[in-house]
C-alpha positions as CSV (number, residue, x, y, z in Angstrom):
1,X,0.0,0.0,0.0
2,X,1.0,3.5,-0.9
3,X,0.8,6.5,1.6
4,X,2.7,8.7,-1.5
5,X,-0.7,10.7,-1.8
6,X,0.1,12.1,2.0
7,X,3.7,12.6,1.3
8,X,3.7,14.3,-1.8
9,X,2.0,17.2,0.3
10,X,4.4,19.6,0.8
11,X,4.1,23.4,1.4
12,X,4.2,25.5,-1.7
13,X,4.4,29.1,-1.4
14,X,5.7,29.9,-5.1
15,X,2.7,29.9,-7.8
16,X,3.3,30.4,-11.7
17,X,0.2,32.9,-11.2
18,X,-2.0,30.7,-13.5
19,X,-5.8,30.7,-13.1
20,X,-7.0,27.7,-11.2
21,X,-10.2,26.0,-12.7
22,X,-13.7,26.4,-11.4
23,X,-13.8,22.4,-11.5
24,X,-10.4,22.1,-9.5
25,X,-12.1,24.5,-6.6
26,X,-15.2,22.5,-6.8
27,X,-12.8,19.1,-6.1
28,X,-11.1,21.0,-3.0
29,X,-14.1,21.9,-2.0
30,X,-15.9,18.4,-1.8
31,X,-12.8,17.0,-0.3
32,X,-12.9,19.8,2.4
33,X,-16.5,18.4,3.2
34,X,-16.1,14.9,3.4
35,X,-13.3,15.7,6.6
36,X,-14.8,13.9,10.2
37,X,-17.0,16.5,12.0
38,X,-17.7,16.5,16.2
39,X,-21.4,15.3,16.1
40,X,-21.8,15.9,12.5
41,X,-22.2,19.4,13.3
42,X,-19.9,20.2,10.0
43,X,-19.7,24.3,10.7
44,X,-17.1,25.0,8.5
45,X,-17.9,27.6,6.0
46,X,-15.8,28.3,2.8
47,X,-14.8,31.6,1.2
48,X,-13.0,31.3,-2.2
49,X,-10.7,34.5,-2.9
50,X,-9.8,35.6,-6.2
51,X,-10.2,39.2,-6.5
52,X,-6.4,40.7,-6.4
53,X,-7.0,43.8,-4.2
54,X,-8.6,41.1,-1.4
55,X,-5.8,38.8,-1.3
56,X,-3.3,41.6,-1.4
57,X,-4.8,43.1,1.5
58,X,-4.3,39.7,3.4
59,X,-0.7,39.9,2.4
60,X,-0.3,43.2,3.6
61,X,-2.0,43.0,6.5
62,X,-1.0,39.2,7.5
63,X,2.9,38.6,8.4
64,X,2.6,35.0,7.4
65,X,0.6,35.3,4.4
66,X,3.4,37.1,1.8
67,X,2.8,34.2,-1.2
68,X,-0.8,35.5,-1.1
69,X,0.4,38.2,-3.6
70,X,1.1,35.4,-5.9
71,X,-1.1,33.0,-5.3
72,X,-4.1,33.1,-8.0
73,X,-6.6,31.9,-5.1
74,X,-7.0,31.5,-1.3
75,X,-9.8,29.7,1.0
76,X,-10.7,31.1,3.9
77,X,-11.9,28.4,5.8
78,X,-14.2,29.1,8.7
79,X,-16.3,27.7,11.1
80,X,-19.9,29.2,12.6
81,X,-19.2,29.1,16.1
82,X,-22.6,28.5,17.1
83,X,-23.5,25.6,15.4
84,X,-20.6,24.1,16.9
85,X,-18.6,26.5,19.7
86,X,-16.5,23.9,21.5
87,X,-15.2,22.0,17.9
88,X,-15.4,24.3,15.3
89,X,-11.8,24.7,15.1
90,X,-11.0,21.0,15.4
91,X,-13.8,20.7,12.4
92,X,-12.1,22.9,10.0
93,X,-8.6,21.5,10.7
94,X,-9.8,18.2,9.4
95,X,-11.1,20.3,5.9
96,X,-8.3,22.0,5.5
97,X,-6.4,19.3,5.6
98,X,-8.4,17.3,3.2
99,X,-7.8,20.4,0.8
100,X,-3.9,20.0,0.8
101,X,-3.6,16.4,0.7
102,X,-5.9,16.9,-2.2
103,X,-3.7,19.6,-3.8
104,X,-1.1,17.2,-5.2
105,X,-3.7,15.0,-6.9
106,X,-4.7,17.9,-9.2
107,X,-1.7,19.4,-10.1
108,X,-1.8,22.4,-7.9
109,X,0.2,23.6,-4.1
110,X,-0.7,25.3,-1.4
111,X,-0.1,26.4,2.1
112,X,-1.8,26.4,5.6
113,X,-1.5,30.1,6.8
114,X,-2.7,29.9,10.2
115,X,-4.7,32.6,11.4
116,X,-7.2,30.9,14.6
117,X,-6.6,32.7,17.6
118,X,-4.9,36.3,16.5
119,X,-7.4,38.5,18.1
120,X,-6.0,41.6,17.1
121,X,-6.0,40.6,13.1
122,X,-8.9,39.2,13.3
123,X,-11.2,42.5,13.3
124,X,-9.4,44.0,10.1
125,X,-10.0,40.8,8.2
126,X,-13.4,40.2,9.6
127,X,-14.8,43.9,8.7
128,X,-12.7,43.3,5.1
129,X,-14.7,39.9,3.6
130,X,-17.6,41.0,5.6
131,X,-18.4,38.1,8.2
132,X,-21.1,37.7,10.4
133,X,-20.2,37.8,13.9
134,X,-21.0,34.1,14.4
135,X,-18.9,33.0,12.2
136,X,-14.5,33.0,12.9
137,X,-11.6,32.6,10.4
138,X,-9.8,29.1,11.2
139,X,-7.4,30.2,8.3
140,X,-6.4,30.9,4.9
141,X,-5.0,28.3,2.3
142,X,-2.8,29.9,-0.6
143,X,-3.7,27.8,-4.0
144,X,-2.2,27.5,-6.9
145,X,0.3,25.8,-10.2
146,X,3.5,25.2,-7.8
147,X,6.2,27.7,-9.5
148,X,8.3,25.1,-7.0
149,X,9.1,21.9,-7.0
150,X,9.1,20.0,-4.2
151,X,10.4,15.5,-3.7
152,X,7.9,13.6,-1.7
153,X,8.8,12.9,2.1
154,X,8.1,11.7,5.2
155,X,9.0,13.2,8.9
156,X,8.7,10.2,10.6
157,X,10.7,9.9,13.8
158,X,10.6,7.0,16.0
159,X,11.4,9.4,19.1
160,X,8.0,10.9,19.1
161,X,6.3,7.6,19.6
162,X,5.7,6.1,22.9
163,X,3.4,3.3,23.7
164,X,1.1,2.5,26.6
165,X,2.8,5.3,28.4
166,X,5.4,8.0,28.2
């Protein structure tokens, strides 16, 4: 058995600037939703960024979030808080994941830029893509053609397993 579909995802932050397809961000976006959800509950919500000026603004206004300026397209993957206030963000970790182990399989990259808690950026971007106050930004995921190429890996360590106990 082959795990190569978890190891070939790798962070890309450099993107040939190419569009990426309606159909491609239909595929991330039904892998998103099949992630496990706490009770079902399934409170993530999904913004797809294209307009330039927005994701330049989250460059500019993110320190983690630079290859936004060159990325094509973004997520921002969020969860409604009510529907789900004590797993939200455990919910949408689970997505976003899905989306970049999915990445690979259609010919694209992308990066987890985290963003859940950072209470002080969190009103700019908020008021800027216009959320209701119910729902929270669990984080952005730059998409796009990898202007980078990057070899397949794993990071196993056999220190960080223990068994039975400690």
């Amino acid at each position: 058995m082959s795990l190569d579909y978890i190891f070939r995802r790798r962070s890309i932050r450099a993107f040939t600037g190419d569009d990426v397809s309606e159909s491609a961000v239909h595929l991330l976006l039904e892998a998103a939703m099949a992630a496990p959800s706490a009770h079902n509950r399934k409170p993530w919500h999904f913004i797809v960024i294209r307009k330039r000026e927005i994701l330049d603004h989250i460059a500019e206004l993110h320190p983690y979030a630079k290859m936004l300026y060159r990325a094509p397209l973004a997520f921002a993957v969020c969860g409604d808080i009510q529907k789900s206030p004590r797993r939200w963000d455990q919910d949408c970790a689970a997505a976003t994941e899905n989306i970049l182990l999915a990445l690979p399989e259609l010919g694209l990259g992308g990066v987890w830029i985290g963003y859940h808690p950072r209470d002080e950026e969190k009103n700019v971007l908020h008021g800027h893509i216009e959320l209701p106050p119910n729902i929270k930004i669990f984080c952005f995921i730059a998409v796009g053609k990898p202007a980078e190429e990057k070899q397949s890996r794993t990071q196993f360590e056999e220190s960080y397993v223990h068994c039975d106990r400690w």
